[in-house]
C-alpha atoms as a printed R data frame, in Angstrom:
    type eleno elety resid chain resno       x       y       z
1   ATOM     1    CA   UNK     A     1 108.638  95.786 126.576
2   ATOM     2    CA   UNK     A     2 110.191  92.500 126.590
3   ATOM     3    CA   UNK     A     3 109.510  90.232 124.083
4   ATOM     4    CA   UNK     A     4 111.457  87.552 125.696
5   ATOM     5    CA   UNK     A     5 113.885  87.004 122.310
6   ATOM     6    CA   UNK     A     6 116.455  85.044 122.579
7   ATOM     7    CA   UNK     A     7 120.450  86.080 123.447
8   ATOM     8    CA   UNK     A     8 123.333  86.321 121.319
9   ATOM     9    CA   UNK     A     9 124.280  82.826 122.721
10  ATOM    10    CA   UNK     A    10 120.902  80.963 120.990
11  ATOM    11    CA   UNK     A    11 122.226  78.997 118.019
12  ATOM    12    CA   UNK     A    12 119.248  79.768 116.072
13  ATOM    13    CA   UNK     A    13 120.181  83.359 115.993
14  ATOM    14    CA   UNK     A    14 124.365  82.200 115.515
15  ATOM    15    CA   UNK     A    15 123.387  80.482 112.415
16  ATOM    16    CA   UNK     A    16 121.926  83.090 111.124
17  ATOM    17    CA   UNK     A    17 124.781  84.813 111.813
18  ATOM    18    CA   UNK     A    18 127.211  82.648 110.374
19  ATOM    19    CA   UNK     A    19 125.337  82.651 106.738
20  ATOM    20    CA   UNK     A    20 125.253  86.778 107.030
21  ATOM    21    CA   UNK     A    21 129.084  85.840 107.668
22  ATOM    22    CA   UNK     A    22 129.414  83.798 104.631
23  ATOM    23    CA   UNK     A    23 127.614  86.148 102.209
24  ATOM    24    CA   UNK     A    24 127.845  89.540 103.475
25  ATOM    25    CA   UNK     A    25 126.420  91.255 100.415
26  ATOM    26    CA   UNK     A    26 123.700  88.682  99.320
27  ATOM    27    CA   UNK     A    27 121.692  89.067  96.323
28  ATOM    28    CA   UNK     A    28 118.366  88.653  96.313
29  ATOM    29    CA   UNK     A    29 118.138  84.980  94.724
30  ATOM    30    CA   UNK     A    30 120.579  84.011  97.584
31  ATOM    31    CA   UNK     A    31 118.366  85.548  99.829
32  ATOM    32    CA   UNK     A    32 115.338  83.813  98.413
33  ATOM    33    CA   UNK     A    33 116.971  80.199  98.230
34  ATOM    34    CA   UNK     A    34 118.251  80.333 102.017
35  ATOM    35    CA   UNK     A    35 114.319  81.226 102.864
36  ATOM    36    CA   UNK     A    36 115.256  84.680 104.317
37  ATOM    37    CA   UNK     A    37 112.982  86.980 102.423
38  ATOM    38    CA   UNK     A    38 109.854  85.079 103.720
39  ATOM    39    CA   UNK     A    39 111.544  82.890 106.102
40  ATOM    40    CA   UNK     A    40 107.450  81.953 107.924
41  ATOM    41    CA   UNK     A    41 106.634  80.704 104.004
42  ATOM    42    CA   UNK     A    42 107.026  76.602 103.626
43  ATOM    43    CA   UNK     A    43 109.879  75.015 102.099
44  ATOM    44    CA   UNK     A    44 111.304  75.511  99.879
45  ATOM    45    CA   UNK     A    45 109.778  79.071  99.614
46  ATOM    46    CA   UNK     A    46 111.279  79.968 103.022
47  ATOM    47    CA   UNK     A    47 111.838  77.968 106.459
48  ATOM    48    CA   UNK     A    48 108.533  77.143 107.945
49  ATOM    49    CA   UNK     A    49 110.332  79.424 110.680
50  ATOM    50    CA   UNK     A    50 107.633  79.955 113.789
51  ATOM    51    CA   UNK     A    51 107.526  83.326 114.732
52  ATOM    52    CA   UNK     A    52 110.391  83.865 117.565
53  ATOM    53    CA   UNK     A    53 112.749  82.690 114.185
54  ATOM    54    CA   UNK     A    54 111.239  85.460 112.346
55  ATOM    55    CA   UNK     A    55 112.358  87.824 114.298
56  ATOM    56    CA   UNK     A    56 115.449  86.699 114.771
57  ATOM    57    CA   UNK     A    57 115.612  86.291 111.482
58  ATOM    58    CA   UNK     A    58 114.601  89.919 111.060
59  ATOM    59    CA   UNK     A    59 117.167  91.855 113.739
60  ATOM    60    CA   UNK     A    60 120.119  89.828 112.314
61  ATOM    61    CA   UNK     A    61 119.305  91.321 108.456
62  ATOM    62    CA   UNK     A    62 118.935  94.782 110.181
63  ATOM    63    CA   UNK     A    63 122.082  94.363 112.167
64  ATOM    64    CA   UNK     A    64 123.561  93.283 109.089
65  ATOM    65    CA   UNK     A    65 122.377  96.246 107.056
66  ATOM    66    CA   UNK     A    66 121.085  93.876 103.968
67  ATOM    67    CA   UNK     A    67 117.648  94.431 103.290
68  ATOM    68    CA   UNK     A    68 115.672  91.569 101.061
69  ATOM    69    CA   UNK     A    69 114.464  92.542  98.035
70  ATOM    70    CA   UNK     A    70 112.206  95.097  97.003
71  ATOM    71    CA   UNK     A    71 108.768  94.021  94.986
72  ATOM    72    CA   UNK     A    72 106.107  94.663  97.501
73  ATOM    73    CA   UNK     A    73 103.046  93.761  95.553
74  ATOM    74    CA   UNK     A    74 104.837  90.781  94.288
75  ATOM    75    CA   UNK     A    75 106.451  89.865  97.835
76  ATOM    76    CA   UNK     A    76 103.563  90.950  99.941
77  ATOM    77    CA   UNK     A    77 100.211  90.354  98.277
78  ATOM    78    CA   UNK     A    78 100.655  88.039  95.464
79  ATOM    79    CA   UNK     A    79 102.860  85.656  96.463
80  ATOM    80    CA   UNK     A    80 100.751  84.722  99.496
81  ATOM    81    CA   UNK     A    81  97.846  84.119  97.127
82  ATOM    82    CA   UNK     A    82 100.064  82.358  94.394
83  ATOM    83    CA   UNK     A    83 101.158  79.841  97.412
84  ATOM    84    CA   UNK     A    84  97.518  79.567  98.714
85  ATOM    85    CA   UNK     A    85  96.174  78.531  95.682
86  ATOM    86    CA   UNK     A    86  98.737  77.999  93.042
87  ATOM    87    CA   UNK     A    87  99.785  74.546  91.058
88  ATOM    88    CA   UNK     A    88 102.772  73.571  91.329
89  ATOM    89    CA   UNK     A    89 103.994  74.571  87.821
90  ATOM    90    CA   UNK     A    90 102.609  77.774  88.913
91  ATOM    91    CA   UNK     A    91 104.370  78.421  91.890
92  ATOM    92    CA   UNK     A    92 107.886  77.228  89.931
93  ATOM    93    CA   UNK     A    93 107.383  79.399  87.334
94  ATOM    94    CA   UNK     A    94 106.568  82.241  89.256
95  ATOM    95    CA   UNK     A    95 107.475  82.291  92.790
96  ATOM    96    CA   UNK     A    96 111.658  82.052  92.578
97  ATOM    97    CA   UNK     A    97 111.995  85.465  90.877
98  ATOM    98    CA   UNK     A    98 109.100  87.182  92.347
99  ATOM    99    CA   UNK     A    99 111.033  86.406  96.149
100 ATOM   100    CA   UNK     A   100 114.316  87.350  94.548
101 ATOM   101    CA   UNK     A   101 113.096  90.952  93.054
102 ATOM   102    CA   UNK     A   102 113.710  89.940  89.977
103 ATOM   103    CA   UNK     A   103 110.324  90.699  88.072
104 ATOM   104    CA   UNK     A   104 108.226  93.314  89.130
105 ATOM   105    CA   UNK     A   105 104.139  92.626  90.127
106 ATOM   106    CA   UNK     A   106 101.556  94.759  90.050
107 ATOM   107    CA   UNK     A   107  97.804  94.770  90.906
108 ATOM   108    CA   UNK     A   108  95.149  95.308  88.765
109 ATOM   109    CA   UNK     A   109  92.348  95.279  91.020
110 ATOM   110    CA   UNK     A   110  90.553  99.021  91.416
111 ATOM   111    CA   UNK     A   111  88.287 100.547  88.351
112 ATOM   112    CA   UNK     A   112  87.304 104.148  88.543
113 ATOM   113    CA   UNK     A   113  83.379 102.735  89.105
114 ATOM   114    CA   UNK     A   114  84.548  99.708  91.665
115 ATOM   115    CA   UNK     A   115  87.291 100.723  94.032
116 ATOM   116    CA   UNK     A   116  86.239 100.555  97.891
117 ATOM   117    CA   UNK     A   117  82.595  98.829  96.611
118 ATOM   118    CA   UNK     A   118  85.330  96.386  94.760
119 ATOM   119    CA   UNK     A   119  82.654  93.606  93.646
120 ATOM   120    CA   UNK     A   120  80.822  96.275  91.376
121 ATOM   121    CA   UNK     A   121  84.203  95.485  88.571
122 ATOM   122    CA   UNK     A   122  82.916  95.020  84.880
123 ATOM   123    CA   UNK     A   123  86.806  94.292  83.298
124 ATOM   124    CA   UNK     A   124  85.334  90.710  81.610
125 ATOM   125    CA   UNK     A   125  87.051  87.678  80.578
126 ATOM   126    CA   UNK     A   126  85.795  85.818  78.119
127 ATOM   127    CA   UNK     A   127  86.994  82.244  77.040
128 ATOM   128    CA   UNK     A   128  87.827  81.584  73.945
129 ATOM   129    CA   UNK     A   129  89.528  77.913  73.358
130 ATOM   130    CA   UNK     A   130  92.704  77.816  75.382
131 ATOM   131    CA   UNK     A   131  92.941  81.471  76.617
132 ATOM   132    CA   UNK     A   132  90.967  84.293  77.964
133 ATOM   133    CA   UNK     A   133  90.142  87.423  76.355
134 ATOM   134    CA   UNK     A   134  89.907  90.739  78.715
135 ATOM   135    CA   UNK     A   135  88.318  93.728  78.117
136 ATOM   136    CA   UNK     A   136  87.865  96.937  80.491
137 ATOM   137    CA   UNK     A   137  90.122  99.375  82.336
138 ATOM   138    CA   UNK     A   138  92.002  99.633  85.736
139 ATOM   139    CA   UNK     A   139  93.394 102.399  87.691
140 ATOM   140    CA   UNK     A   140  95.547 103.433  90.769
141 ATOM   141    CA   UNK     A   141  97.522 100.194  89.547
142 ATOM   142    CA   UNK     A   142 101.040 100.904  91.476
143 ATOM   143    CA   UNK     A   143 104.078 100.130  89.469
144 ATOM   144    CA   UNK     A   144 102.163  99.081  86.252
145 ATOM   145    CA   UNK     A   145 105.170 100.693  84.221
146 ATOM   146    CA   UNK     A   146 107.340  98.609  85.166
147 ATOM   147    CA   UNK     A   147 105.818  95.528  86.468
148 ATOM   148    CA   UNK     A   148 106.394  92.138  84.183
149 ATOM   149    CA   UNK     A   149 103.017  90.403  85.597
150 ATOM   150    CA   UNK     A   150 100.047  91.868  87.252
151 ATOM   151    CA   UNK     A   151  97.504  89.887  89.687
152 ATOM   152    CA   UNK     A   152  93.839  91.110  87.754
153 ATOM   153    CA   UNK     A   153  90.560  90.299  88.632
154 ATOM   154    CA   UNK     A   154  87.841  90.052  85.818
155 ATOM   155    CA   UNK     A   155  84.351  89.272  85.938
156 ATOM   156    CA   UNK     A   156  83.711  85.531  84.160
157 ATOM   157    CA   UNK     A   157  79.958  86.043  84.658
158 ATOM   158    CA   UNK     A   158  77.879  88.529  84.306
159 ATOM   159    CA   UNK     A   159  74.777  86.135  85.619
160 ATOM   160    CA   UNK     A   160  76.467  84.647  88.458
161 ATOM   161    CA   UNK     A   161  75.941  86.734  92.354
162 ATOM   162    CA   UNK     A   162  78.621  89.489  91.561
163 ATOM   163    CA   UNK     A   163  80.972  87.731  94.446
164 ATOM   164    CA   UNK     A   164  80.724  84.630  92.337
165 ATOM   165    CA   UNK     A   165  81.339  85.578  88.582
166 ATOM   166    CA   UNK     A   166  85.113  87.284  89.786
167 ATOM   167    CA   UNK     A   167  88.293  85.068  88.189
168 ATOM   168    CA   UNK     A   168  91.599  85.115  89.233
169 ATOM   169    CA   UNK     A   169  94.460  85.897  86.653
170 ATOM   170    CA   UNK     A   170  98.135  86.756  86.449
171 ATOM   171    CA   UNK     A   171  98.336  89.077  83.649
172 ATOM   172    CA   UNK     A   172 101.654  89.610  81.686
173 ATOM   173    CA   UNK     A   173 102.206  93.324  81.447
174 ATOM   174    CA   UNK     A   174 103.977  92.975  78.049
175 ATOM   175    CA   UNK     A   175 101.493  90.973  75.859
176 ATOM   176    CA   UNK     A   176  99.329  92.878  72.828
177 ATOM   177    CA   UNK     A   177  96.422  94.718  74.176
178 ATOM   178    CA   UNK     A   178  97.935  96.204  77.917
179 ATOM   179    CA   UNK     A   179  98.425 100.189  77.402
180 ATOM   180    CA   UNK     A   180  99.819 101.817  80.826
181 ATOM   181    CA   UNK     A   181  99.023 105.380  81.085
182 ATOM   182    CA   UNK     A   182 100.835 107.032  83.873
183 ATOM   183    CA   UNK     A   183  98.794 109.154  86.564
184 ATOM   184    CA   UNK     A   184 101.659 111.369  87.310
185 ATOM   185    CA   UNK     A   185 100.690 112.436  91.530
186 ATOM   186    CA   UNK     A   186 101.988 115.635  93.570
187 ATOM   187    CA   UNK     A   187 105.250 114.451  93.794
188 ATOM   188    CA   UNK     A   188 105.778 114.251  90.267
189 ATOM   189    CA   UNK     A   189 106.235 110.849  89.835
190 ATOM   190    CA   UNK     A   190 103.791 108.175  88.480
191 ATOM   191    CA   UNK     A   191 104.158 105.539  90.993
192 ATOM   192    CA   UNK     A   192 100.248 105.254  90.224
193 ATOM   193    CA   UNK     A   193  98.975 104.382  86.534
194 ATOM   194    CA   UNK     A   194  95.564 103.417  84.696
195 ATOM   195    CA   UNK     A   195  95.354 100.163  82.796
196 ATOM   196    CA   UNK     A   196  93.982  99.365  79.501
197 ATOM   197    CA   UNK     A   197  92.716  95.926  78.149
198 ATOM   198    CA   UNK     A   198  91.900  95.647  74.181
199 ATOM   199    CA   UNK     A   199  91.363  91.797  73.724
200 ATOM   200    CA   UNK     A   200  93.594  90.865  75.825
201 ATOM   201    CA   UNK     A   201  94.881  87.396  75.334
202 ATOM   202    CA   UNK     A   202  95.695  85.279  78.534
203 ATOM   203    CA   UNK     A   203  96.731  81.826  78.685
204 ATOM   204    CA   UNK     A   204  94.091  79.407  80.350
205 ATOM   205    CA   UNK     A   205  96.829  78.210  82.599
206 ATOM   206    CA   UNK     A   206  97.419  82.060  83.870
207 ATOM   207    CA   UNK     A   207  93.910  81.576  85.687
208 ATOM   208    CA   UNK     A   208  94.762  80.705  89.340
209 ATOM   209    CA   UNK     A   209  92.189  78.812  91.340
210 ATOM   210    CA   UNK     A   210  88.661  77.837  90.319
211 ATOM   211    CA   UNK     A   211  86.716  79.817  87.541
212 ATOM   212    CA   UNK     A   212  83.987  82.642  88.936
213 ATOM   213    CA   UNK     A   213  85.973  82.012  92.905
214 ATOM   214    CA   UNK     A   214  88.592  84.609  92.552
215 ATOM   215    CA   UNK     A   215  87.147  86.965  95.580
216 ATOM   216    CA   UNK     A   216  87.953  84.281  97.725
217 ATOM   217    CA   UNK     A   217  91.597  84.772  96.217
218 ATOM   218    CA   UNK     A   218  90.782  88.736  96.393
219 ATOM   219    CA   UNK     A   219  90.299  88.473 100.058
220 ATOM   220    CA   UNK     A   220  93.118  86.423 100.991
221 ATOM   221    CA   UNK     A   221  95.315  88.998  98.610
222 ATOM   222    CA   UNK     A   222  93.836  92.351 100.676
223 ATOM   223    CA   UNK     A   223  94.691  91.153 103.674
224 ATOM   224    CA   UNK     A   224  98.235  90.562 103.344
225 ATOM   225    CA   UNK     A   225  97.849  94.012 101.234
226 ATOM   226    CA   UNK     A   226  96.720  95.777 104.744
227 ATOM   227    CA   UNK     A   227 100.061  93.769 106.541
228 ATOM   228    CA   UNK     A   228 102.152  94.671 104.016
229 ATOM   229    CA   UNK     A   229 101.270  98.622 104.188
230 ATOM   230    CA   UNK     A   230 101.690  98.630 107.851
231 ATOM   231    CA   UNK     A   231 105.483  97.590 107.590
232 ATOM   232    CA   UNK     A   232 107.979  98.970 109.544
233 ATOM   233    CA   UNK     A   233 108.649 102.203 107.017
234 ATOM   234    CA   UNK     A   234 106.341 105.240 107.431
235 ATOM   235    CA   UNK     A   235 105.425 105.342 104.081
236 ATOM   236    CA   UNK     A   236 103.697 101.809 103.230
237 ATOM   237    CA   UNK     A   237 106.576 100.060 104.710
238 ATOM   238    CA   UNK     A   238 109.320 101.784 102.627
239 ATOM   239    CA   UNK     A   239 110.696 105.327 103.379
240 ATOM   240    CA   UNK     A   240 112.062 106.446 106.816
241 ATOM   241    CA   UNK     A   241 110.911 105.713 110.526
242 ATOM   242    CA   UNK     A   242 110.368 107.360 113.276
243 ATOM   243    CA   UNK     A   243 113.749 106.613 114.613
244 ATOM   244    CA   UNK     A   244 115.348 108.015 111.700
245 ATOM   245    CA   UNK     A   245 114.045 111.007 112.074
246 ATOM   246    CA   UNK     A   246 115.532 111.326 115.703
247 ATOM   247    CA   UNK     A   247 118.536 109.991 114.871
248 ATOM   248    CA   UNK     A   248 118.826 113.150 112.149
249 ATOM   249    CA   UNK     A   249 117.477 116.281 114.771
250 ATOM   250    CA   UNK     A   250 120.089 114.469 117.372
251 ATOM   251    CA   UNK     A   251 122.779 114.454 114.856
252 ATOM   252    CA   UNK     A   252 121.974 118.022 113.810
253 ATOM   253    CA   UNK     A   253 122.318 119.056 117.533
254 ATOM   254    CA   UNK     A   254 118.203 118.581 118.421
255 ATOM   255    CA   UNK     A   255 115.927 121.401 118.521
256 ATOM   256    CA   UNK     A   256 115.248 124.251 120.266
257 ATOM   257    CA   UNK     A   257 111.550 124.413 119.694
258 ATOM   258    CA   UNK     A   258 110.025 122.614 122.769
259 ATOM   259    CA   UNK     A   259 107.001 122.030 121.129
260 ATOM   260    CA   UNK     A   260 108.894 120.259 118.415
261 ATOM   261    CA   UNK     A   261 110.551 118.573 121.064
262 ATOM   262    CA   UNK     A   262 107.227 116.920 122.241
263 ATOM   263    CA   UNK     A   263 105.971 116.467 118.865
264 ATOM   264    CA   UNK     A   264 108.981 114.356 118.214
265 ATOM   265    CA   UNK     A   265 108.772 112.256 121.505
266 ATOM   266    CA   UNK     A   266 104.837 111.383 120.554
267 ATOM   267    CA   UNK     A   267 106.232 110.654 116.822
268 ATOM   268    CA   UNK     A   268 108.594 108.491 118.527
269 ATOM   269    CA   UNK     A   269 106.375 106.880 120.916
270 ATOM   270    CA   UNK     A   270 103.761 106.263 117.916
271 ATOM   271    CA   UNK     A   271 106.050 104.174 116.308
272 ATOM   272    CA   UNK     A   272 108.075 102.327 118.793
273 ATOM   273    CA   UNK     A   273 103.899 101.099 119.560
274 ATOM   274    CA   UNK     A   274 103.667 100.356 116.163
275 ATOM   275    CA   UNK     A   275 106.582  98.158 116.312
276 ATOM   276    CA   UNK     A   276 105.872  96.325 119.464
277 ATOM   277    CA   UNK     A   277 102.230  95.784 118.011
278 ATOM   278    CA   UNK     A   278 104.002  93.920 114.949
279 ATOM   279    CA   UNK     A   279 106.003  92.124 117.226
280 ATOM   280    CA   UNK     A   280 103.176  90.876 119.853
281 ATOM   281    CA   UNK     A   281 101.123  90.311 116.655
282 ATOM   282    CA   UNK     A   282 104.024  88.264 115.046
283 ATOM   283    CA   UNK     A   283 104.710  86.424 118.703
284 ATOM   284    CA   UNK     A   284 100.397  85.932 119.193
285 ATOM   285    CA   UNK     A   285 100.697  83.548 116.062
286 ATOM   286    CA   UNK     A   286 102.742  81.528 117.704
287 ATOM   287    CA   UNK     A   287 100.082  80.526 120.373
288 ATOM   288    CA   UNK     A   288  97.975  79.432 117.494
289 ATOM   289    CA   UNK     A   289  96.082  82.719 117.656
290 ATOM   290    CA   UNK     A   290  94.016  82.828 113.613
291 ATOM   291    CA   UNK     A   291  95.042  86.375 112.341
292 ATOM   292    CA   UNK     A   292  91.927  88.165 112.614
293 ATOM   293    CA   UNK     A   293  91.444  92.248 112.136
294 ATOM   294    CA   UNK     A   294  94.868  93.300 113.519
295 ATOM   295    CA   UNK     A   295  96.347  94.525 110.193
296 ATOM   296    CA   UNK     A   296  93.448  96.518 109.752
297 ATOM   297    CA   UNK     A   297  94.261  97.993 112.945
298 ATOM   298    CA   UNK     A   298  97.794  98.433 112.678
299 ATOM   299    CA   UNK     A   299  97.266  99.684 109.353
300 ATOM   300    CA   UNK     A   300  94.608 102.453 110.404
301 ATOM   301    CA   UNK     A   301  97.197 103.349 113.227
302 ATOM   302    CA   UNK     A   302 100.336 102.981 111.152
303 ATOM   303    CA   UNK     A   303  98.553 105.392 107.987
304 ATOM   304    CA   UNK     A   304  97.837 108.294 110.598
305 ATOM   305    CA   UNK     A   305 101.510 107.849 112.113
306 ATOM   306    CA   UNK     A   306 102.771 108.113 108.747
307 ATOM   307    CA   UNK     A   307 100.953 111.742 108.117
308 ATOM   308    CA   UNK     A   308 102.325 112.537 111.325
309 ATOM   309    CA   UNK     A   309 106.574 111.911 110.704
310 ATOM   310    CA   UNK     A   310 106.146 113.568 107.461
311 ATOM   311    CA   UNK     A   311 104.451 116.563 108.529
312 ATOM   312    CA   UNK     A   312 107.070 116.788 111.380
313 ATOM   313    CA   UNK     A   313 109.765 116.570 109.284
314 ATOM   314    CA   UNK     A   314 108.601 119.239 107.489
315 ATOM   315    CA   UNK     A   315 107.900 121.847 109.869
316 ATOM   316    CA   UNK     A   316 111.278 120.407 111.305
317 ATOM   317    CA   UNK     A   317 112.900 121.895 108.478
318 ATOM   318    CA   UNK     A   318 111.732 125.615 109.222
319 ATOM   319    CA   UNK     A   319 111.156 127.909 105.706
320 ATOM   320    CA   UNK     A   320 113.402 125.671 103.832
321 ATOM   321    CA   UNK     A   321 110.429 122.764 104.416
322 ATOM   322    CA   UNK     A   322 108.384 124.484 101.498
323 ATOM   323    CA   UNK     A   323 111.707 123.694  99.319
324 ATOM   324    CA   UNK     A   324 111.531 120.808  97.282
325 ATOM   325    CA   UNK     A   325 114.415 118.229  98.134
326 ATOM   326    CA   UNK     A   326 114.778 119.361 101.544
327 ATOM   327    CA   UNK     A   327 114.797 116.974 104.815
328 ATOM   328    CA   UNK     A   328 113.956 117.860 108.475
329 ATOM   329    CA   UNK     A   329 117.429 119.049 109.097
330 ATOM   330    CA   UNK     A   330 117.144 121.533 106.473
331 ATOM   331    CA   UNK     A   331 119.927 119.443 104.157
332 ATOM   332    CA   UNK     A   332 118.951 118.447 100.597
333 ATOM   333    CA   UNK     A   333 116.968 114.922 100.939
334 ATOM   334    CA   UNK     A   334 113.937 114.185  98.619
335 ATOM   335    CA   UNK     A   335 113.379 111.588 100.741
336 ATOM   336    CA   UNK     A   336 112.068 113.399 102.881
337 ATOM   337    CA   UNK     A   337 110.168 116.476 100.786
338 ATOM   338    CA   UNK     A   338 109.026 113.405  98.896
339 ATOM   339    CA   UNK     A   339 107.486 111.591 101.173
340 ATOM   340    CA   UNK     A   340 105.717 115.042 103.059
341 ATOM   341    CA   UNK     A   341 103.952 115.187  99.323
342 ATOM   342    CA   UNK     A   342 102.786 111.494  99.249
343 ATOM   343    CA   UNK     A   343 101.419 111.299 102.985
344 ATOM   344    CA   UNK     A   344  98.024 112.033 102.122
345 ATOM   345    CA   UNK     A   345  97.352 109.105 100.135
346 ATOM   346    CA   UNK     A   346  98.772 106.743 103.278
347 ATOM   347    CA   UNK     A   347  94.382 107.086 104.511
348 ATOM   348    CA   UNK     A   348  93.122 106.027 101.301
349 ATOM   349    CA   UNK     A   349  94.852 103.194  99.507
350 ATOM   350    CA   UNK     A   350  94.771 100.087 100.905
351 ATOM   351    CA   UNK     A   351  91.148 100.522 102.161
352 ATOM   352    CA   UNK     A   352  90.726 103.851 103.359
353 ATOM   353    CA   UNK     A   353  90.901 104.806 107.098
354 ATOM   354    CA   UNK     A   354  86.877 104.538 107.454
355 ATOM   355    CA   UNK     A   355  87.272 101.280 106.040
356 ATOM   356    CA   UNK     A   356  89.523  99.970 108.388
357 ATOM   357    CA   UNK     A   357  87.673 101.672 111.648
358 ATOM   358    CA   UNK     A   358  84.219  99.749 110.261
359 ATOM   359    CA   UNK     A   359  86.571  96.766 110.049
360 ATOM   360    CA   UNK     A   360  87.459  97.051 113.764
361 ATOM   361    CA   UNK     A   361  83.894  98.409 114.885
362 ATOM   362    CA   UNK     A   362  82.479  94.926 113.423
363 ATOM   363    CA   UNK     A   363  84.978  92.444 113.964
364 ATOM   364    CA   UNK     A   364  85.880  93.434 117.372
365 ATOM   365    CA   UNK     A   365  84.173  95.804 119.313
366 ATOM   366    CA   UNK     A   366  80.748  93.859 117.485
367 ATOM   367    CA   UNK     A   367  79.095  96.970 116.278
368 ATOM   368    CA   UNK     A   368  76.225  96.356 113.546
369 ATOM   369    CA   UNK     A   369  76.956  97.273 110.223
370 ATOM   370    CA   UNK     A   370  75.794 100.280 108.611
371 ATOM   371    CA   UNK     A   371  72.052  99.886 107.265
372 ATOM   372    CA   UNK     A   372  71.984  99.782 103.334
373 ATOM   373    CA   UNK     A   373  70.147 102.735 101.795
374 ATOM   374    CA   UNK     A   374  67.044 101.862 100.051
């Protein structure tokens, strides 16, 4: 498909060029200050860069091989919200080392009684002079080990319409009161952990936005959740892509297997659609075009597609797939093995893949909702 980008001659795409020329192992503060890690952000966050930049901006850090700095729940979901409805002190305290990588966010959203049916929370905070004191639990909280703030939603009124008594707070991970419990998964990591609060103490200025409005904030904050986990990387934007995994069977000498054969093309094909959706999505915005349900479509698309590569990969691999550390050419990679063992949660977090489909079957296709049982 042709996106119409422009040629190695544009001087958009040269300058680019010329600053991976200047600093061709940036760090991630460099990378923040020159507005590449969110270049579509306003200055001085990024570039204010319309969407033909972005990609530009994109294929030249790919070309490049320097990749922009890894905190996706700090990059991707509160960062947006933190710019939407920060102060200014806020975002200057905050926003710099969140875009460089250089403290860890979390989200502490989900409670094992309000996780898709997320306006049911009862985590409270209660004022008390100049700070807020939280009480309750969270779980599923990705990276809550080693995150130094988290993004938490607490209920601030118990009488209010349960969409209206929901604050907005960033959370220090380190202050008295925050216990993280790891939830070690399949893999045998603990990328997932539940969340304690004992009278925990929060600074009145840690409340972003208005007091009892924070699912506004929650909703601006899922959506860029459901972009952000429908990244180019099979596995919630990180991990491998479908190209990798044909570059490695046509480095290995391919496979004999024609039905692996065809399973590979239709892996392939799934994601090079996946990418030209992100594109024409990216390239629609500059037409003016309000972002409306397309991440949850890419994102129900991108979860199944996911499931797909890593279950390839494994049978890929033959008998030595049911070895741990072993990749699709049979070679030690945990990457790979890894990634076969966290699949299954790609349908559920993030809004599951039901979600998403009722997403699309009211938002576009106008469908009524579900009746409520009585």
């Amino acid at each position: 498909m042709d996106l119409g980008l422009p040629d190695e001659g544009d001087p958009r795409r040269q300058a680019v060029q010329a600053w991976l020329a200047a600093n061709p192992a940036p760090t991630g503060r460099q990378l923040a200050e020159a507005g590449y890690v969110v270049p579509h952000w306003p200055q001085p966050w990024g570039l204010d860069a319309d969407p033909i930049m972005q990609l530009i901006i994109d294929e030249e850090l790919k070309r490049a091989g320097v990749r922009r700095p890894v905190n996706p729940i700090g990059i991707g979901w509160a960062g947006p919200t933190l710019l939407r409805a920060g102060t200014e002190a806020q975002k200057q305290r905050w926003l710099w080392p969140l875009l460089a990588g250089e403290e860890i966010w979390c989200q502490l959203f989900s409670e094992p009684e309000a996780g898709s049916d997320l306006a049911s929370l009862t985590t409270a905070a209660v004022l008390d002079g100049d700070e807020w004191v939280v009480s309750g639990q969270k779980v599923w909280t990705s990276l809550a080990h080693i995150a130094r703030f988290g993004i938490l939603l607490a209920r601030t009124d118990r009488q209010a319409p349960r969409h209206r008594g929901i604050s907005y707070f960033v959370c220090p991970m380190d202050v008295p009161g925050v216990q993280v419990r790891p939830l070690v998964d399949m893999t045998g990591a603990h990328a997932f952990n539940e969340v304690f609060f004992d009278d925990v103490r929060i600074p009145t200025d840690h409340l972003i936005g208005d007091v009892n409005h924070g699912w506004d904030l929650a909703k601006v904050t899922l959506a860029n959740e459901r972009v952000s986990l429908s990244a180019e990387g099979a596995l919630w934007g990180r991990g491998p892509t479908a190209e990798d995994l044909v570059d490695l069977v046509r480095g290995s000498g391919g496979s004999g297997d024609a039905v692996l054969r065809q399973r590979l093309a239709a892996v392939w094909a799934e994601g090079d659609v996946l990418r030209t959706l992100r594109q024409r999505q990216t390239l629609a915005a500059a037409a003016g075009r309000a972002r409306g349900p397309e991440p949850s479509v890419r994102k129900a698309l991108a979860d199944a597609h996911g499931q797909h590569l890593m279950n390839l990969g494994r049978d890929l691999a033959g008998p030595f797939g049911m070895l741990a550390g072993t990749g699709p050419t049979r070679t030690t990679d945990s990457e790979w093995s890894q990634g076969f063992l966290y699949s299954p949660a790609l349908t559920i977090g993030g809004g599951t893949a039901e979600v998403q489909r009722n997403i699309v079957a009211e938002q576009v296709l106008g469908l009524p909702r579900d009746p409520i049982p009585t």
